[in-house]
N, C-alpha and C positions, 0 to 999 in steps of 0.2 A: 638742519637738513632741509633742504627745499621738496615741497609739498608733492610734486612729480616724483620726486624718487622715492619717498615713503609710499607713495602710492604703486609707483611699481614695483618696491618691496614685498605690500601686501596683495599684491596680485600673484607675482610669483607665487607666496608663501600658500594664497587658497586656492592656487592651480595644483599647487604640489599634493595638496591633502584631499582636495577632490580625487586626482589620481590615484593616490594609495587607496579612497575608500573603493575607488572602481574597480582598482586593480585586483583588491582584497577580496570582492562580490564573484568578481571574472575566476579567481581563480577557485573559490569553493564551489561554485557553482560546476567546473569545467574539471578540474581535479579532486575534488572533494572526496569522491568515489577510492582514494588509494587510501584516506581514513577509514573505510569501511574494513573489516575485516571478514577473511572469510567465515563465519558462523558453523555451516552446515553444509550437507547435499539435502534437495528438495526428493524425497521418497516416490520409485518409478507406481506407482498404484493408479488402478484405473476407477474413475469415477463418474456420475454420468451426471450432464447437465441438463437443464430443466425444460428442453427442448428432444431430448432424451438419448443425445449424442455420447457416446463414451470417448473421455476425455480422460489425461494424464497432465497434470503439468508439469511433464518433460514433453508434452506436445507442444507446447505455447516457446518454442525457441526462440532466440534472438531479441527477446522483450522481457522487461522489466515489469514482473509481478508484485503487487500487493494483496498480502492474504490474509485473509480476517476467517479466523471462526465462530459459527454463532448457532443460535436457535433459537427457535419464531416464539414460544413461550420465554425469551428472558426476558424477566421484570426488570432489566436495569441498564449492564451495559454495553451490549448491541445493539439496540434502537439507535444512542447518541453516535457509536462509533460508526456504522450505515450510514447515519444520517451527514459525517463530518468528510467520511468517503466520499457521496452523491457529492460533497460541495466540492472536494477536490478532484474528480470526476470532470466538472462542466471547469473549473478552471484549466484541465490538461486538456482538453475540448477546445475552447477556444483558442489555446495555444499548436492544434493541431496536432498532439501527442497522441492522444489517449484511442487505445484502439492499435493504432500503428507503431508506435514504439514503448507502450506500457498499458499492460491490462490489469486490471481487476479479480480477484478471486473470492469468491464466498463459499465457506463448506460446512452444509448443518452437520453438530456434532449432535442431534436429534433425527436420524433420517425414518426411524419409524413412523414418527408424527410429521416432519415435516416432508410433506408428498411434493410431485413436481409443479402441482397448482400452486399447491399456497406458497414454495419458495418463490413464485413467478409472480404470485399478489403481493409479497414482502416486497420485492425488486419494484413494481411498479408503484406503490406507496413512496418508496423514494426517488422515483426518476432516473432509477438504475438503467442505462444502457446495457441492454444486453448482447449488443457487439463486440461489446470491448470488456463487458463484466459477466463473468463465468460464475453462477449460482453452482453449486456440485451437491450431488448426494452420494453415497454408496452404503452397502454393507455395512453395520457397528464393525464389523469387524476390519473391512477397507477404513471405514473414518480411523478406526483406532491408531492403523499400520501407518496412516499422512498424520495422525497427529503426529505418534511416538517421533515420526522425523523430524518434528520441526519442534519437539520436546515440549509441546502443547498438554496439557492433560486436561481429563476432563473424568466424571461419573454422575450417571445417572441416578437421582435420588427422586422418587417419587415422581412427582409433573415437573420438579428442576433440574436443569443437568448443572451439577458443581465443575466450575471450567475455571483455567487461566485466562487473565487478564493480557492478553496480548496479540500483537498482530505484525507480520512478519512482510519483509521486503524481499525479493529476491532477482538476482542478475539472470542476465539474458542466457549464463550458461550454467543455471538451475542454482547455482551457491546463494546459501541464506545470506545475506548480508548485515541486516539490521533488524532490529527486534524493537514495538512502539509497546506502550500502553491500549488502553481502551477507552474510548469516553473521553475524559475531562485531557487524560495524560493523552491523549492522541492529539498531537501538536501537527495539522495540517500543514503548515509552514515547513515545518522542520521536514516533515515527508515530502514533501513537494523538493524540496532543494535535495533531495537524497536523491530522490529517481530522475533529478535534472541531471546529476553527478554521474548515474549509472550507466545513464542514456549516454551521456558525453563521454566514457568511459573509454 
């Protein structure tokens, strides 16, 4: 077989497979969102943010929420998960998202201890954005009502509060969609391509 035509054999052949892996990326990226199943409704409860605005997120319409629960005394794994947020944060940042078409949510499941100062020093330890990243406090009894929605638990034992390890995604029109880990199991990537899906949705 002359040298030309196996050559434009394997051209063909790695035009062909570049396009499928494009095509494959285009589409989980663009469609991925109709894997997502509906989970939940996000619970209408009012909570006030650290600037001392009362806030629901069913106020936050049209945008695609990540919501983490935490408090400023845990020894373990809020710190990493905060910290792997901030990184995904300045990525949807640069990409022009964040803020505009997907916020942020944090909500101490400690709101006795944690005041509206110190959640605003936790946030700025990490380079939390607070335009686009909503810190929330309310009532034990309002946190309880947003956790029970998102099937979050938590109890207070001494200085620890014993909590679920998870952290929750949701669409622009309040349904949970996805449910992460915390810490090590919180796969940036994998979140990042979720709320690219949602956004596209």
């Amino acid at each position: 077989m002359a040298t030309w035509l196996r050559n434009y054999r394997f051209a063909i052949l790695a035009g062909a497979l570049i396009l499928a892996v494009v095509g494959g990326i285009a589409y989980n990226i663009w469609w991925g969102a109709s894997k997502l199943p509906v989970i939940g409704r996000v619970p209408d409860v009012k909570l006030t943010r650290v600037d001392g605005q009362s806030v629901s997120l069913r106020d936050l319409d049209g945008k695609v929420k990540l919501v983490s629960f935490i408090y400023l005394r845990c020894p373990d794994v809020c710190p990493p998960t905060t910290a792997k947020m901030a990184k995904l944060q300045n990525e949807l940042k640069r990409e022009g998202l964040f803020g505009r078409d997907v916020v942020f949510v944090t909500i101490t499941i400690d709101p006795e201890r944690d005041t509206p100062d110190a959640l605003k020093e936790y946030a700025g330890k990490f380079g939390a954005d607070l335009s686009g990243w909503h810190f929330l406090r309310g009532s034990l009894a309002a946190t309880k009502a947003v956790a029970d929605g998102f099937g979050f638990v938590f109890e207070p034992k001494g200085n620890l509060v014993i909590h679920s390890n998870r952290t929750y995604l949701v669409d622009g029109d309040h349904n949970i969609r996805q449910v992460y880990g915390m810490a090590d199991t919180f796969d940036e990537e994998a979140v990042k391509n979720d709320i690219l899906a949602l956004i596209n949705d």
